[in-house]
N, C-alpha and C positions, 0 to 999 in steps of 0.2 A: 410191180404189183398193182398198184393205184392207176396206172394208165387205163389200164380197158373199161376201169369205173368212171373216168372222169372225161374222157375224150367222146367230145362231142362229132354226130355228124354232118350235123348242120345248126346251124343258128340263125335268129329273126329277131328283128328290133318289135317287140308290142307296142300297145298303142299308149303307153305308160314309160315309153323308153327303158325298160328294161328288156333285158336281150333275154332270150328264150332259148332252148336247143334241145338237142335230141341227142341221148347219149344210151351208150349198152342200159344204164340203167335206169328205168322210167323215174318219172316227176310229176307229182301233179301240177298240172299247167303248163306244164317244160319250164318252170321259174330256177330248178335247181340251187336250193338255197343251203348247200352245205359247199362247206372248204374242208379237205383235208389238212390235220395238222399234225406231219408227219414226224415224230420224235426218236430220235435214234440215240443209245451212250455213246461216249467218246473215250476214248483211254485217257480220260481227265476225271472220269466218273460222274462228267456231268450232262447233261443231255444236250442234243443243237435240233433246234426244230425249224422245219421245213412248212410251210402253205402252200397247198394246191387247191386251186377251184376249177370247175368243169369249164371247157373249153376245146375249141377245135384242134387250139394247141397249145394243152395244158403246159405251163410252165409253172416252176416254184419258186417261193420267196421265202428267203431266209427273214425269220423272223428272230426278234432282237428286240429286247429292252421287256423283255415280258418272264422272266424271271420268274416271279412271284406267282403268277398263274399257272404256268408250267409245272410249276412246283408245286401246285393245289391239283392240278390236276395227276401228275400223279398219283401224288398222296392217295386221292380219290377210287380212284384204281385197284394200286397196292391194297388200299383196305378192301375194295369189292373183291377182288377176288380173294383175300387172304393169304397173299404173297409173301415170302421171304427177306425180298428185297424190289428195291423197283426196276419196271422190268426191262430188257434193253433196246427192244424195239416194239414203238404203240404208236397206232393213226385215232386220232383222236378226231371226232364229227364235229365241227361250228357251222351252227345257224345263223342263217342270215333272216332271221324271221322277218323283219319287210319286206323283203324281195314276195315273198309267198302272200303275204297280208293285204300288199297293193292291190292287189288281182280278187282276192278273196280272203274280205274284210273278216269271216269268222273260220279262217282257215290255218288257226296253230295246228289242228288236229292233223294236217296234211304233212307241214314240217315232220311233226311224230315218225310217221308213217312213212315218206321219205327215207328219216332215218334209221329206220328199221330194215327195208328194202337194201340202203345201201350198204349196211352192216352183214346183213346174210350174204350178199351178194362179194363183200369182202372176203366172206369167212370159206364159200365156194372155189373162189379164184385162189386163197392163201391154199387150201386144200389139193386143190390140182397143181400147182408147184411144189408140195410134196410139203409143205410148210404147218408149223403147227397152230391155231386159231386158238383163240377165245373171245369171245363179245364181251365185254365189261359195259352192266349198266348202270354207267353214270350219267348224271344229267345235271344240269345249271349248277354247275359246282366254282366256275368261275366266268368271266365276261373277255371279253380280247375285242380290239380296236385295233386293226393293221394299218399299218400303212398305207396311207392312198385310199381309204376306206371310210366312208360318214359311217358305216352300218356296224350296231354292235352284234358281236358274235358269241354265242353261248354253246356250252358244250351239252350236247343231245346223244353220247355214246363212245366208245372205243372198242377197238381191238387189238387184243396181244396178240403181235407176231413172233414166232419161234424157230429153230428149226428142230426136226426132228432127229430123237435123241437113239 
């Protein structure tokens, strides 16, 4: 489902050493400064999540030791939508707002915007696999620090996946 969002088809070093690319779904700047963080239940009832960022050839990173954000961010969720329970498959949106700010020192508003792009454009793709959507908007409800990463990551949105019933 995340693939055709995140696979880039070319990529370029800036003159900022940030790497730039071109992916199904536009960016401003080609900076693409969202990571997918992909959360799935487990028959343990508790979630294992996943990290994807745009890439020629996006791979994912099991993320680990972040617990307590996971778990905010559902919560976050659950409440926006007024959910039952939390739900058992959500891609949740992290900002890499430096990546975008380097380029274009007064450009959060571009992040936003991004994120909104890349959420409809989720909810399209879930839609044509026959899958059921919802965009949940939350936003800066927790921070994340990956692995291998100086850049903090904030949460700018999600979407519940489903399937249809």
């Amino acid at each position: 489902m995340v693939a055709p969002l995140l696979t880039a088809k070319s990529e370029w070093v800036a003159a900022d050493g940030y790497i730039e690319k071109q992916t199904s779904v536009p960016s401003a700047g080609g900076r693409h400064p969202l990571t997918a963080l992909v959360l799935s239940k487990t028959e343990e009832s508790r979630h294992d999540a996943w990290a994807i960022s745009p890439s020629t050839a996006p791979r994912r990173y099991q993320v680990t030791g972040h617990r307590i954000e996971v778990r905010t961010v559902l919560r976050a969720t659950t409440d926006a939508l007024r959910l039952p329970g939390e739900p058992e498959s959500l891609i949740v949106l992290l900002a890499r707002f430096r990546r975008t700010l380097s380029k274009y020192p007064d450009g959060e508003t571009l992040v936003w915007r991004d994120s909104g792009v890349f959420l409809g454009s989720a909810h399209l793709i879930a839609t044509n696999l026959g899958l059921r959507s919802c965009i949940a908007g939350i936003a800066e409800t927790t921070q994340f620090a990956l692995d291998g990463s100086t850049d903090v990551l904030v949460d700018v949105g999600a979407i519940l996946l489903s399937e249809k019933e």
